[in-house]
N, CA, C and O atoms as a GROMACS GRO file, in nm:
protein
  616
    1UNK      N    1   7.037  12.878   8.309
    1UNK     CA    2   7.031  12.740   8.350
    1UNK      C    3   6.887  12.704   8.386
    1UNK      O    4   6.824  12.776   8.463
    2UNK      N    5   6.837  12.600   8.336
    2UNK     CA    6   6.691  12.575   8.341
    2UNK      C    7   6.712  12.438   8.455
    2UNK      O    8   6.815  12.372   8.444
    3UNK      N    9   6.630  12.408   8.539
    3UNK     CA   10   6.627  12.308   8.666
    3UNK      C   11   6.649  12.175   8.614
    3UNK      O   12   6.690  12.081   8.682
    4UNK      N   13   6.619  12.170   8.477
    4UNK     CA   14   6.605  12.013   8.410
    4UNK      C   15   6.734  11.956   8.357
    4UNK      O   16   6.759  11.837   8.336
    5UNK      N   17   6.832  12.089   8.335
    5UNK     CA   18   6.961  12.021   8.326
    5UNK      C   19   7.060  11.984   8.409
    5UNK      O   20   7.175  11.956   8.376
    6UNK      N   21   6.991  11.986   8.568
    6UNK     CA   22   7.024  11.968   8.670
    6UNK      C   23   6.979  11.808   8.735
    6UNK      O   24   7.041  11.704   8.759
    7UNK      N   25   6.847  11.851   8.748
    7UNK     CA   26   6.760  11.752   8.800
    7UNK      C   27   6.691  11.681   8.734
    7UNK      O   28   6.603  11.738   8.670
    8UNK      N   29   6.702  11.532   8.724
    8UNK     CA   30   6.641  11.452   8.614
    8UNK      C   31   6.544  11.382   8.705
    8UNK      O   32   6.562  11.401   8.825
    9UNK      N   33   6.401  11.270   8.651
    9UNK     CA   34   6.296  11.288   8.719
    9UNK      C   35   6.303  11.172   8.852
    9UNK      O   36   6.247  11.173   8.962
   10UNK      N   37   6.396  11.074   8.787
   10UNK     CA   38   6.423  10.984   8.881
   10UNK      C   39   6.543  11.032   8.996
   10UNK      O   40   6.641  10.969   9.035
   11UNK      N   41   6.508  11.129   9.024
   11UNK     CA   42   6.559  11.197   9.114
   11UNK      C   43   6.537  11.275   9.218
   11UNK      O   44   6.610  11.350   9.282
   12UNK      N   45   6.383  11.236   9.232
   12UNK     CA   46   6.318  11.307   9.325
   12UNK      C   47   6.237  11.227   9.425
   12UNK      O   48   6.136  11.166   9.391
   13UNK      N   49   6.284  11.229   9.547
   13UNK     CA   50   6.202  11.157   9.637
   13UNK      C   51   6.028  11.221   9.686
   13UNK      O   52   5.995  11.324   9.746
   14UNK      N   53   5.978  11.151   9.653
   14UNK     CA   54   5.799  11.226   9.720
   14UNK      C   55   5.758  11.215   9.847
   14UNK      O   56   5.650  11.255   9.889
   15UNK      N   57   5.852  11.154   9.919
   15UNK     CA   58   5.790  11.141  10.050
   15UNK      C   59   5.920  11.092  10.172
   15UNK      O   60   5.912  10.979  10.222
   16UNK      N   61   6.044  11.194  10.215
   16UNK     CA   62   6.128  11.157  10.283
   16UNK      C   63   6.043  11.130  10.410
   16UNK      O   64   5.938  11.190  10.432
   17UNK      N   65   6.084  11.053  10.477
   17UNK     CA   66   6.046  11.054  10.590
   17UNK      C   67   6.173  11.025  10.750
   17UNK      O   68   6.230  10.923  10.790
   18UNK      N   69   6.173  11.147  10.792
   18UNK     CA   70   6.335  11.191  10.871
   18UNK      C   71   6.229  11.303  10.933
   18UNK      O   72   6.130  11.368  10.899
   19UNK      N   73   6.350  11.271  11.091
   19UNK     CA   74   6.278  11.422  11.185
   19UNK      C   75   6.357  11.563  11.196
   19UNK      O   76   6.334  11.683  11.214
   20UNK      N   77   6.492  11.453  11.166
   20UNK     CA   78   6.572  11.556  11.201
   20UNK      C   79   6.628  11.592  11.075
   20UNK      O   80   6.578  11.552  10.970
   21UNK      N   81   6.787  11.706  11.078
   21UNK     CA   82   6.867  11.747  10.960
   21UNK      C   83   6.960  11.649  10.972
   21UNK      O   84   7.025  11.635  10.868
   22UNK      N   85   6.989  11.576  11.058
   22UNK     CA   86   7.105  11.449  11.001
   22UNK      C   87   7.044  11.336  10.963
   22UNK      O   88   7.112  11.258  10.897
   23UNK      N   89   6.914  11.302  10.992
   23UNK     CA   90   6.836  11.209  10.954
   23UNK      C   91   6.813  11.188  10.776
   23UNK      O   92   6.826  11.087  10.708
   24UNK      N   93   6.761  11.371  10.725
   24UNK     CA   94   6.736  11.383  10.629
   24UNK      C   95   6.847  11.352  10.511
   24UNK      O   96   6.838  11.275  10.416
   25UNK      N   97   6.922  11.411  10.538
   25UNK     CA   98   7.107  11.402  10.502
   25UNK      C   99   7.153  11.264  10.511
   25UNK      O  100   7.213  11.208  10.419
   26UNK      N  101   7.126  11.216  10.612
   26UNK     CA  102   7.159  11.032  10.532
   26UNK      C  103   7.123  10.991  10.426
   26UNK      O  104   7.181  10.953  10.324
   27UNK      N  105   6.937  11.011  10.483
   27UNK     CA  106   6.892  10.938  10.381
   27UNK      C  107   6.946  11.012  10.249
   27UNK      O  108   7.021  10.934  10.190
   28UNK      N  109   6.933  11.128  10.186
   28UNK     CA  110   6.984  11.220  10.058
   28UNK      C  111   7.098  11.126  10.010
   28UNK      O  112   7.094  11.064   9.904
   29UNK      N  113   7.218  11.122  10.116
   29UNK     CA  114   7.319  11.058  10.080
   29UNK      C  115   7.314  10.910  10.046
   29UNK      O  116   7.393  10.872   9.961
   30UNK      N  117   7.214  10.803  10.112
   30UNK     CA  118   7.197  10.694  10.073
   30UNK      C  119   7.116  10.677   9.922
   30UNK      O  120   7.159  10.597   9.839
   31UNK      N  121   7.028  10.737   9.904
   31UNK     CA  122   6.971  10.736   9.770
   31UNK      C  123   7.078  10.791   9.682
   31UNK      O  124   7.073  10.718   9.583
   32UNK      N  125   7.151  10.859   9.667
   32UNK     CA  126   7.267  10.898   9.562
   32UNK      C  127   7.354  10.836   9.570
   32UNK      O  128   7.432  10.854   9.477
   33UNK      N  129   7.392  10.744   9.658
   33UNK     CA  130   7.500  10.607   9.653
   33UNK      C  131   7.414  10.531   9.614
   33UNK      O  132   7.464  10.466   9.522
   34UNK      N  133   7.288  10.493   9.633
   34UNK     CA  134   7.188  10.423   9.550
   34UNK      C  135   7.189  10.413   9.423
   34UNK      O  136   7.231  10.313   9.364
   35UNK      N  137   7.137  10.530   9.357
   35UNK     CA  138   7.153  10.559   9.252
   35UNK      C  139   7.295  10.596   9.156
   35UNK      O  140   7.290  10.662   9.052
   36UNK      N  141   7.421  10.538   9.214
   36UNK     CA  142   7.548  10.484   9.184
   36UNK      C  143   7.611  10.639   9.134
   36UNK      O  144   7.671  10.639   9.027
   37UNK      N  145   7.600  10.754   9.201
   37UNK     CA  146   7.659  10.896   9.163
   37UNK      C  147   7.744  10.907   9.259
   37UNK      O  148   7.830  10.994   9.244
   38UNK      N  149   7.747  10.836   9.365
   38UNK     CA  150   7.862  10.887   9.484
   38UNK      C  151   7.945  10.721   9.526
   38UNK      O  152   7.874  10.621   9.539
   39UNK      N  153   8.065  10.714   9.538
   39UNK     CA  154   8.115  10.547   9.571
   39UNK      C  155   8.101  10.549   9.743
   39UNK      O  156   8.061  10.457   9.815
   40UNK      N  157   8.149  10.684   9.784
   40UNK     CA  158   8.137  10.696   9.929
   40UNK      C  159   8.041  10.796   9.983
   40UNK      O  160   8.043  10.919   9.982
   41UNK      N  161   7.945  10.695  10.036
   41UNK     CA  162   7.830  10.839  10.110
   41UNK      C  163   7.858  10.902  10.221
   41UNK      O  164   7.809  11.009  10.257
   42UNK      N  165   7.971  10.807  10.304
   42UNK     CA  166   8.032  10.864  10.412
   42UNK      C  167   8.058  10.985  10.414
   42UNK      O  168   8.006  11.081  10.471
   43UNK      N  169   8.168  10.969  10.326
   43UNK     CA  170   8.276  11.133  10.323
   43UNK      C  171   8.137  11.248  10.249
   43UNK      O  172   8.125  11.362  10.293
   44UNK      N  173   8.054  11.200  10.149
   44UNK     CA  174   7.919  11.327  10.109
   44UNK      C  175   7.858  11.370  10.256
   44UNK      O  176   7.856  11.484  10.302
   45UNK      N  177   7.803  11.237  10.322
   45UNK     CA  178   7.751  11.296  10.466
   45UNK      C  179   7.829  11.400  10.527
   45UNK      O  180   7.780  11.510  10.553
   46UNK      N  181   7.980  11.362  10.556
   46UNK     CA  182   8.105  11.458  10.621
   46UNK      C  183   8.062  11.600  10.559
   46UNK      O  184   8.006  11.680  10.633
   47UNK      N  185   8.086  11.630  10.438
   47UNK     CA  186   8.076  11.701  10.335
   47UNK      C  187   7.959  11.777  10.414
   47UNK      O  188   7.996  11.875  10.480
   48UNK      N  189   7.862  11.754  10.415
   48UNK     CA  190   7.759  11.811  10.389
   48UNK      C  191   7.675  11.872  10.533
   48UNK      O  192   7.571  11.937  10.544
   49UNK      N  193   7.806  11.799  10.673
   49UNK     CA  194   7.786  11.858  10.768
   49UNK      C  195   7.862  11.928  10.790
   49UNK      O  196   7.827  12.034  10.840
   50UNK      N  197   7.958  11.913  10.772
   50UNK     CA  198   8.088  12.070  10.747
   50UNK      C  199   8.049  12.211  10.667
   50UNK      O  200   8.111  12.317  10.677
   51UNK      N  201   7.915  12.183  10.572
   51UNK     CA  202   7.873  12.307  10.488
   51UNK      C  203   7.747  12.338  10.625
   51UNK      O  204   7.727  12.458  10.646
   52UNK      N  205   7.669  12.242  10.713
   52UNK     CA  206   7.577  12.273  10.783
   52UNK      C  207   7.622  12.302  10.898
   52UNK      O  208   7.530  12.304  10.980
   53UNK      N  209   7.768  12.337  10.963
   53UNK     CA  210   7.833  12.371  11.097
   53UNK      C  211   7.855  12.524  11.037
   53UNK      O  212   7.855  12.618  11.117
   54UNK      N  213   7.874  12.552  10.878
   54UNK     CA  214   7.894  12.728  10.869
   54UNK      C  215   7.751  12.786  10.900
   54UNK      O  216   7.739  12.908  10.897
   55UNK      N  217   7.650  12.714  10.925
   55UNK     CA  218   7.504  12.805  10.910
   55UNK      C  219   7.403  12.650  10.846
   55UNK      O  220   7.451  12.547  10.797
   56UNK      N  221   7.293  12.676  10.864
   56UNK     CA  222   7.210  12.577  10.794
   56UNK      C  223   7.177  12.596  10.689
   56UNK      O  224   7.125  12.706  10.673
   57UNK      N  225   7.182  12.554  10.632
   57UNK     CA  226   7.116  12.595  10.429
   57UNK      C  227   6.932  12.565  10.459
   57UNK      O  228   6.865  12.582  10.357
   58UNK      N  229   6.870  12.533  10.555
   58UNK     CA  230   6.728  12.555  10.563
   58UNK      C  231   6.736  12.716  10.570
   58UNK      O  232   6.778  12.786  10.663
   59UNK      N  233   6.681  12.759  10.435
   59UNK     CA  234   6.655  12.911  10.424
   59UNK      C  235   6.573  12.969  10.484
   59UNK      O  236   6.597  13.086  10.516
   60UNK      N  237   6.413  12.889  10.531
   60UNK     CA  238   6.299  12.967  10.601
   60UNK      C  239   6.216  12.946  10.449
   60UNK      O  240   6.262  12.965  10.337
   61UNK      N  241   6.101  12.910  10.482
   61UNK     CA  242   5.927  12.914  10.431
   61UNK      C  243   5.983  12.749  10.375
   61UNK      O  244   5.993  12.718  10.256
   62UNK      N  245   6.011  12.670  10.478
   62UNK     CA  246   5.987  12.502  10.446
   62UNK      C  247   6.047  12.436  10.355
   62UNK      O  248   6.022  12.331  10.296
   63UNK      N  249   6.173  12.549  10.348
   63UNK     CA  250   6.283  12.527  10.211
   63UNK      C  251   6.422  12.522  10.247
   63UNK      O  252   6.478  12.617  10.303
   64UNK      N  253   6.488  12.402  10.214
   64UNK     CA  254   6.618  12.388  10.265
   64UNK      C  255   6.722  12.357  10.189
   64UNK      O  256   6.714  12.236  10.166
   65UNK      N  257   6.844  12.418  10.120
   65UNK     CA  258   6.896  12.386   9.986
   65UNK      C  259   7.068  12.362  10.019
   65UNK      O  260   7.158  12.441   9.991
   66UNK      N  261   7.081  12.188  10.107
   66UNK     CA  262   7.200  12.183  10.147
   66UNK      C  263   7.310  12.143  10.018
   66UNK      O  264   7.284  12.060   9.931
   67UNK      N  265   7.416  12.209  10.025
   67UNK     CA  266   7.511  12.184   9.924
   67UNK      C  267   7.628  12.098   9.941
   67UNK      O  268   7.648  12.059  10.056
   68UNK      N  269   7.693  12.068   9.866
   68UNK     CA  270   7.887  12.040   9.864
   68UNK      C  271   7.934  12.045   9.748
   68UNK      O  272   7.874  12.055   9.641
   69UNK      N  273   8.042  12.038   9.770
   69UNK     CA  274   8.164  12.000   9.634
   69UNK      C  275   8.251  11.862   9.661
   69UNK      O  276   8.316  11.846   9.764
   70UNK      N  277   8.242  11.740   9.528
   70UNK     CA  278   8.297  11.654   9.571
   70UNK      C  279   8.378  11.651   9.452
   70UNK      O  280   8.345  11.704   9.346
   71UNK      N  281   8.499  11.578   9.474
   71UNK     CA  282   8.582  11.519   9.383
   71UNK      C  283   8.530  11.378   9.311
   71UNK      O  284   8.572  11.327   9.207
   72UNK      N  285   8.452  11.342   9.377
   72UNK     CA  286   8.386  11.187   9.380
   72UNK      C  287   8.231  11.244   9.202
   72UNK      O  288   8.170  11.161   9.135
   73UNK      N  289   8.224  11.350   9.190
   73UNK     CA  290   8.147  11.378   9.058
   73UNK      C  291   8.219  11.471   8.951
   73UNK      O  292   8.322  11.536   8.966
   74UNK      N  293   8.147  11.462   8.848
   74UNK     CA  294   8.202  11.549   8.716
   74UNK      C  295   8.083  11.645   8.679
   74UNK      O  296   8.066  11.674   8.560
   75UNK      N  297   8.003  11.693   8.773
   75UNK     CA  298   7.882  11.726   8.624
   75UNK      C  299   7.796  11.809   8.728
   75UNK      O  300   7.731  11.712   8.765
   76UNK      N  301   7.757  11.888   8.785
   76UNK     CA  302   7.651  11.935   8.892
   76UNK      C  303   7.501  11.834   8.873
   76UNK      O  304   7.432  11.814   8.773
   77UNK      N  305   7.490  11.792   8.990
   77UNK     CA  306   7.375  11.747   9.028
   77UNK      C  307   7.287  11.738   9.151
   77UNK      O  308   7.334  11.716   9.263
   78UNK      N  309   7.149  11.756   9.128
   78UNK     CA  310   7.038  11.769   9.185
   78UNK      C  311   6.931  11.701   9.250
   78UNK      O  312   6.850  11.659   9.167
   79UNK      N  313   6.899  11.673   9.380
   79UNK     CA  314   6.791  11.576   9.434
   79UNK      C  315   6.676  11.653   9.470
   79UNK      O  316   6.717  11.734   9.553
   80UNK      N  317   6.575  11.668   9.455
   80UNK     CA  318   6.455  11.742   9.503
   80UNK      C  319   6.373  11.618   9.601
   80UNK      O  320   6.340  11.505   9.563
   81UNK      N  321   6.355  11.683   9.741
   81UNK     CA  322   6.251  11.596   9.793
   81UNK      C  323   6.164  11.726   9.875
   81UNK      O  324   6.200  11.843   9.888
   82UNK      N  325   6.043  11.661   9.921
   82UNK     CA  326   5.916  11.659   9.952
   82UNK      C  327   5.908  11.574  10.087
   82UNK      O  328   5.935  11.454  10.091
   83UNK      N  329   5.853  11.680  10.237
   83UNK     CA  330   5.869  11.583  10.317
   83UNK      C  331   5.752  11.615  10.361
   83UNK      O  332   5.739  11.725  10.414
   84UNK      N  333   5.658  11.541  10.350
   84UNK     CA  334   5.487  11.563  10.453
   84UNK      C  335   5.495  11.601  10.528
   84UNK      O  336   5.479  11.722  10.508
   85UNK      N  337   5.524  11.573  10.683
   85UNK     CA  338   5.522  11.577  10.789
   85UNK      C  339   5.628  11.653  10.820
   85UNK      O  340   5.634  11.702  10.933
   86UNK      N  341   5.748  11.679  10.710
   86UNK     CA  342   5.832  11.824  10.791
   86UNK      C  343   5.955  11.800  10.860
   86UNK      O  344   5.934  11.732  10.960
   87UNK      N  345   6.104  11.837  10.840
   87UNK     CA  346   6.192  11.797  10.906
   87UNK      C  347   6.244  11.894  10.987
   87UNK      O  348   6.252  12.005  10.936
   88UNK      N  349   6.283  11.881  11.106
   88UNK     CA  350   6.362  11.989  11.182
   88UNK      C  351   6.461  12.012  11.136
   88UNK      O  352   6.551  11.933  11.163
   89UNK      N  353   6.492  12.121  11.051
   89UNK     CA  354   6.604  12.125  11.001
   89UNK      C  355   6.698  12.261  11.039
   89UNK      O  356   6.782  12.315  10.968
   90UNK      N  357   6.643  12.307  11.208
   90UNK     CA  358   6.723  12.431  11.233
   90UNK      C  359   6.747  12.547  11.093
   90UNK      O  360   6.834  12.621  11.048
   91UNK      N  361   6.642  12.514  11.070
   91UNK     CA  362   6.556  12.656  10.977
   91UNK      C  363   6.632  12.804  11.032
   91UNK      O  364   6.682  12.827  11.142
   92UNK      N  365   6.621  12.871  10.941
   92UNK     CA  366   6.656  13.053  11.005
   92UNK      C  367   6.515  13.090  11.027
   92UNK      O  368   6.504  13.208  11.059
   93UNK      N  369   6.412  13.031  11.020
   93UNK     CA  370   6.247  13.083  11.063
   93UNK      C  371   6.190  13.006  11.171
   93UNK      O  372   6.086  13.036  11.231
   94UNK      N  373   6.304  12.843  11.205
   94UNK     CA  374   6.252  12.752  11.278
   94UNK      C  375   6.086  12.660  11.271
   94UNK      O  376   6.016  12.618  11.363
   95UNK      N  377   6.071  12.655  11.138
   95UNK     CA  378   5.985  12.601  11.065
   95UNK      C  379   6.026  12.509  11.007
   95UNK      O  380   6.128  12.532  10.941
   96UNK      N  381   5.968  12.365  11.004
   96UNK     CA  382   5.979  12.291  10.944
   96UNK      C  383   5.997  12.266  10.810
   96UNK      O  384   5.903  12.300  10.739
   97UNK      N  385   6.123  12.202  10.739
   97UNK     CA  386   6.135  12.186  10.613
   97UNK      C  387   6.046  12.084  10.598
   97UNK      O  388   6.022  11.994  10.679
   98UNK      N  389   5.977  12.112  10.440
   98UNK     CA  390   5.926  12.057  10.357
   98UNK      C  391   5.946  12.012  10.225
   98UNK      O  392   5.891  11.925  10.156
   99UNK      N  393   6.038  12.092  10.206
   99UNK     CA  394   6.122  12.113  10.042
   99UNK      C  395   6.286  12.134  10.092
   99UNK      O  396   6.344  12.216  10.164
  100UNK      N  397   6.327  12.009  10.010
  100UNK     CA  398   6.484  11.990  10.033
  100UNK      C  399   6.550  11.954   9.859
  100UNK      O  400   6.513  11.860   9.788
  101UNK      N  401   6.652  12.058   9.824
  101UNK     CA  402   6.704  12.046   9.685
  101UNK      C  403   6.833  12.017   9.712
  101UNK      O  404   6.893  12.111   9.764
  102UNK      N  405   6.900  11.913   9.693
  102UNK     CA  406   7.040  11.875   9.755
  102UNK      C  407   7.086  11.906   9.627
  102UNK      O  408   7.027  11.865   9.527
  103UNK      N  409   7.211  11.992   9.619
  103UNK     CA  410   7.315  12.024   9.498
  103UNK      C  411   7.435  11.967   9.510
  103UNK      O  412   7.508  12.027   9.589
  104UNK      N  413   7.484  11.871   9.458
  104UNK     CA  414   7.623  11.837   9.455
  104UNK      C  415   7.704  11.913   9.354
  104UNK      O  416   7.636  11.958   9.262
  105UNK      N  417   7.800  11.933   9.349
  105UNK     CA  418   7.921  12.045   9.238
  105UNK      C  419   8.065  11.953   9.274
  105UNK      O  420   8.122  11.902   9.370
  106UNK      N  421   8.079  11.973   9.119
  106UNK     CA  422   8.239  11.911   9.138
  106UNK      C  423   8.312  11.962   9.247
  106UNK      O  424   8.251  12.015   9.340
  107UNK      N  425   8.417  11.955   9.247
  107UNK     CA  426   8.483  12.036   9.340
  107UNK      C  427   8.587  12.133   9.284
  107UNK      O  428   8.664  12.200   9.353
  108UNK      N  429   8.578  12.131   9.100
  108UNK     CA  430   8.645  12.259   9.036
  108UNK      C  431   8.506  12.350   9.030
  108UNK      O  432   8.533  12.468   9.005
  109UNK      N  433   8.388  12.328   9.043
  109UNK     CA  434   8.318  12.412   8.997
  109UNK      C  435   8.274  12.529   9.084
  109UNK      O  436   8.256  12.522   9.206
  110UNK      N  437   8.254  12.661   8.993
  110UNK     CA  438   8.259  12.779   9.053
  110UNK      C  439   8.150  12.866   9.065
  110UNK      O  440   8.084  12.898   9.164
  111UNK      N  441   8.141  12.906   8.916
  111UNK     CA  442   8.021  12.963   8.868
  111UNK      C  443   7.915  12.894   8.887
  111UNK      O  444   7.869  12.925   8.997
  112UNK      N  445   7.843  12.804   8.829
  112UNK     CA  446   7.776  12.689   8.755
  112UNK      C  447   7.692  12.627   8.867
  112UNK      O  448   7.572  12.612   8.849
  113UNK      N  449   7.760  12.584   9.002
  113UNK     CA  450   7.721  12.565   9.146
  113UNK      C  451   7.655  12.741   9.190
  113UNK      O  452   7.538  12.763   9.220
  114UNK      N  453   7.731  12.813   9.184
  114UNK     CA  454   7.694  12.933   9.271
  114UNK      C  455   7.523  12.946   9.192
  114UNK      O  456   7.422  12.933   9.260
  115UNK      N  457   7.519  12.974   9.029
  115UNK     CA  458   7.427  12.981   8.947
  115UNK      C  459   7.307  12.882   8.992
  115UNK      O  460   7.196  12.930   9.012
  116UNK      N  461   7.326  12.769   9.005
  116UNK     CA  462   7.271  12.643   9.049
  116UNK      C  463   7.169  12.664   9.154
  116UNK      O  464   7.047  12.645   9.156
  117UNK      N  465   7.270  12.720   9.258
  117UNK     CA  466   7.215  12.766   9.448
  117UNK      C  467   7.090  12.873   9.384
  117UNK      O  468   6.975  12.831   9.372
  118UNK      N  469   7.125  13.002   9.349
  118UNK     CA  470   7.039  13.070   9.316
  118UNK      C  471   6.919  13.061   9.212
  118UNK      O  472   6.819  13.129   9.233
  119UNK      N  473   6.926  12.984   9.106
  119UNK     CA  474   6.794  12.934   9.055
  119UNK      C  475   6.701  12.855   9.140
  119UNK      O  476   6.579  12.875   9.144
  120UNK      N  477   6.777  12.748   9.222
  120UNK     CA  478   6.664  12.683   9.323
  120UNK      C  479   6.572  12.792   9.433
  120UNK      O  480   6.456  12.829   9.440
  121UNK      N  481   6.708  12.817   9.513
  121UNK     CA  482   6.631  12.974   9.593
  121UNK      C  483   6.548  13.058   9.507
  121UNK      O  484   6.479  13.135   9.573
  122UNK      N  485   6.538  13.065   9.425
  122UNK     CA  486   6.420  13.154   9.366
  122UNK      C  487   6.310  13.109   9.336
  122UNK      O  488   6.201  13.163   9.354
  123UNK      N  489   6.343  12.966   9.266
  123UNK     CA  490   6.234  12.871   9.207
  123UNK      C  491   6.126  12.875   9.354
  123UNK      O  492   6.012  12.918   9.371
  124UNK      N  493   6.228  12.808   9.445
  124UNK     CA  494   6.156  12.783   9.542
  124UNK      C  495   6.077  12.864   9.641
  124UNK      O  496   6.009  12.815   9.731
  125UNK      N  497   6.094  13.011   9.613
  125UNK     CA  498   6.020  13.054   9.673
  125UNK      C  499   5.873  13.114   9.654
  125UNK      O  500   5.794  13.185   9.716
  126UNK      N  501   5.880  13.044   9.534
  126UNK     CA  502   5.717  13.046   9.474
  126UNK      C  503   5.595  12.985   9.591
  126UNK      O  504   5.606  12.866   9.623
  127UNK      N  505   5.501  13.054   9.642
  127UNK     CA  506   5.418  12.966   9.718
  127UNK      C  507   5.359  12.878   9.609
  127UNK      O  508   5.350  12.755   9.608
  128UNK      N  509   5.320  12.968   9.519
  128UNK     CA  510   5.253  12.864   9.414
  128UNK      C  511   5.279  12.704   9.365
  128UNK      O  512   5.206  12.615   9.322
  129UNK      N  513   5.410  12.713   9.392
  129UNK     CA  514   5.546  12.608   9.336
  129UNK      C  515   5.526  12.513   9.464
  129UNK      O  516   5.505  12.392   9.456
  130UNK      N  517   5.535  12.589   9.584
  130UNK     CA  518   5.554  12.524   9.715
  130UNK      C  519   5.374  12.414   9.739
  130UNK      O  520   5.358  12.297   9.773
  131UNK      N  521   5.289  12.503   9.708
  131UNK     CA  522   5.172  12.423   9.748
  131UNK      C  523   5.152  12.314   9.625
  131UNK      O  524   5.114  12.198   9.645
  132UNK      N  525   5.186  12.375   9.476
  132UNK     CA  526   5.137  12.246   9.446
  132UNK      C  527   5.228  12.110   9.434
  132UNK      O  528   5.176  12.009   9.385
  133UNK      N  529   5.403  12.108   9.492
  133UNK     CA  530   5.428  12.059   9.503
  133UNK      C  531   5.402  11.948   9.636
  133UNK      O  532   5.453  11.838   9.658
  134UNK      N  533   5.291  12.038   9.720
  134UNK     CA  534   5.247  11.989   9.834
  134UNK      C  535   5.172  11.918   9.815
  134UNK      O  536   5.156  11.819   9.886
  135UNK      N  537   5.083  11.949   9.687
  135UNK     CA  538   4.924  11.862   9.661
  135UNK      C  539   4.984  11.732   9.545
  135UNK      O  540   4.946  11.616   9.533
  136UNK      N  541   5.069  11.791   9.486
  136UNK     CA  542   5.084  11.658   9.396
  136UNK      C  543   5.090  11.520   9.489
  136UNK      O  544   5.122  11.496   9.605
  137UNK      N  545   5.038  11.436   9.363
  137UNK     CA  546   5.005  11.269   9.400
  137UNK      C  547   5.151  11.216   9.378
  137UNK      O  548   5.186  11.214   9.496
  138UNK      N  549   5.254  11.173   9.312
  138UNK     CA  550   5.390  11.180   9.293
  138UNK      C  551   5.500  11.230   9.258
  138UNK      O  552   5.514  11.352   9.255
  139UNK      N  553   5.609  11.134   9.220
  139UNK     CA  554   5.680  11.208   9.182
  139UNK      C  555   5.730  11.293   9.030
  139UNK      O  556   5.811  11.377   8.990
  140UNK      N  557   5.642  11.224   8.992
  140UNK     CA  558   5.645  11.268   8.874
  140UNK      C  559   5.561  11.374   8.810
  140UNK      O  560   5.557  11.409   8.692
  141UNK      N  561   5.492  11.417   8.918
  141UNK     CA  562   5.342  11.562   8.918
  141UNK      C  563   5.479  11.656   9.016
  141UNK      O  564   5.457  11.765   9.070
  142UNK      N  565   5.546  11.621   9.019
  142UNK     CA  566   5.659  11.706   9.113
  142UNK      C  567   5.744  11.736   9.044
  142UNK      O  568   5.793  11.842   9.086
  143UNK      N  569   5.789  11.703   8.963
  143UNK     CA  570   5.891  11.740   8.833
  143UNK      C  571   5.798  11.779   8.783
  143UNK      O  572   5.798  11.902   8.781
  144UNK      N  573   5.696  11.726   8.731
  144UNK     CA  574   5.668  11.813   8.653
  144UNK      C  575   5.599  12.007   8.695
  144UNK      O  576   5.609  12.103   8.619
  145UNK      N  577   5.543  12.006   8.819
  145UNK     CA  578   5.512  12.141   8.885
  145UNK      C  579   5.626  12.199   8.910
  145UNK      O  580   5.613  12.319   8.936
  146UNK      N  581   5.751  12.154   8.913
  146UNK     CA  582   5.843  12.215   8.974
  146UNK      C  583   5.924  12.277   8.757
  146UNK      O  584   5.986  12.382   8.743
  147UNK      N  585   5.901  12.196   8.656
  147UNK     CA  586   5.906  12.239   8.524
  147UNK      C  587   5.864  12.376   8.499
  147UNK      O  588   5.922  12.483   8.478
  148UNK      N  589   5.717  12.327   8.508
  148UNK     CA  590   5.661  12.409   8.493
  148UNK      C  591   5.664  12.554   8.567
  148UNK      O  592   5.602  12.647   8.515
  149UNK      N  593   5.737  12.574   8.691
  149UNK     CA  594   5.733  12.693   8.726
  149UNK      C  595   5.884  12.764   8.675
  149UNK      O  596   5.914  12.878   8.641
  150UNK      N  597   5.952  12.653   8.688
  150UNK     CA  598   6.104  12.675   8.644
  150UNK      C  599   6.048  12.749   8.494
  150UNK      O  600   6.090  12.863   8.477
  151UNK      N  601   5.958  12.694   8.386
  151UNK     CA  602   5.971  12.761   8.277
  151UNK      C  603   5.918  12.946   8.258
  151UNK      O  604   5.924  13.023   8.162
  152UNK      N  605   5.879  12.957   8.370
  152UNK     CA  606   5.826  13.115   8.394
  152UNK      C  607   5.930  13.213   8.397
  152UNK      O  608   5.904  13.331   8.374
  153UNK      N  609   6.061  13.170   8.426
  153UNK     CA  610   6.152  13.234   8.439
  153UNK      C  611   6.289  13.224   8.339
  153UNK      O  612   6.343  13.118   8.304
  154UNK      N  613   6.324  13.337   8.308
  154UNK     CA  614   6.421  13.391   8.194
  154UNK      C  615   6.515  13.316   8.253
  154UNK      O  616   6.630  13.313   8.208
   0.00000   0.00000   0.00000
């Protein structure tokens, strides 16, 4: 699975700006009811604090990869954002997120989601990946650095 059949480019925010992990998680959820993939952002928000009461999906090194499964999609999909200034996101390192990959999964899907989780966690733990997604000017130098590292890997 390559990141691009996940994440398409108008899908990436360059500059969240949220302090906290429920802050960040709205907004995630308001841009994907935005962008007309979810009818209810409510029940995704619910969703997505019920996966963040088992443990936080902020993994540690400024990377946070919260998930769900909805009935409300057909297809796995992907939000990548970029937050300057850093969200408290009760990290397992207690470091500020910087990099947030929101995965939505149907709610039959099994494999495909699990596959999904683990290409990002890896992608993302490139420093290389991490800084120059730090230095890029938009969003579209962000897809594309984030391509480009995705293509290094089998």
């Amino acid at each position: 699975m390559k990141i691009s059949e996940i994440l398409k480019k108008d899908f990436i925010i360059e500059n969240l700006t949220a302090s906290t992990k429920e802050e960040a998680l709205k907004g995630l959820c308001r841009f994907i009811s935005e962008k007309n993939v979810i009818p209810d952002q409510e029940v995704l928000f619910q969703s997505l604090l019920e996966r963040e009461e088992l443990g936080s999906t902020g993994i540690g090194e400024n990377v946070a990869i919260p998930h769900a499964k909805s009935d409300m999609i057909d297809r796995l999909i992907a939000v990548f954002v970029r937050s300057i200034e850093g969200i408290d996101f009760d990290s397992l390192d207690q470091k500020p997120v910087h990099f947030i990959c929101l995965l939505l999964a149907p709610s039959h899907s099994t494999g495909h989601h699990l596959k999904a989780l683990a290409r990002v966690s890896r992608l993302l733990k490139s420093q290389t990946l991490r800084d120059g997604i730090l230095n890029a000017k938009d969003s579209n130098q962000i897809y594309e650095v984030l391509l480009e590292e995705d293509s290094k890997f089998i």
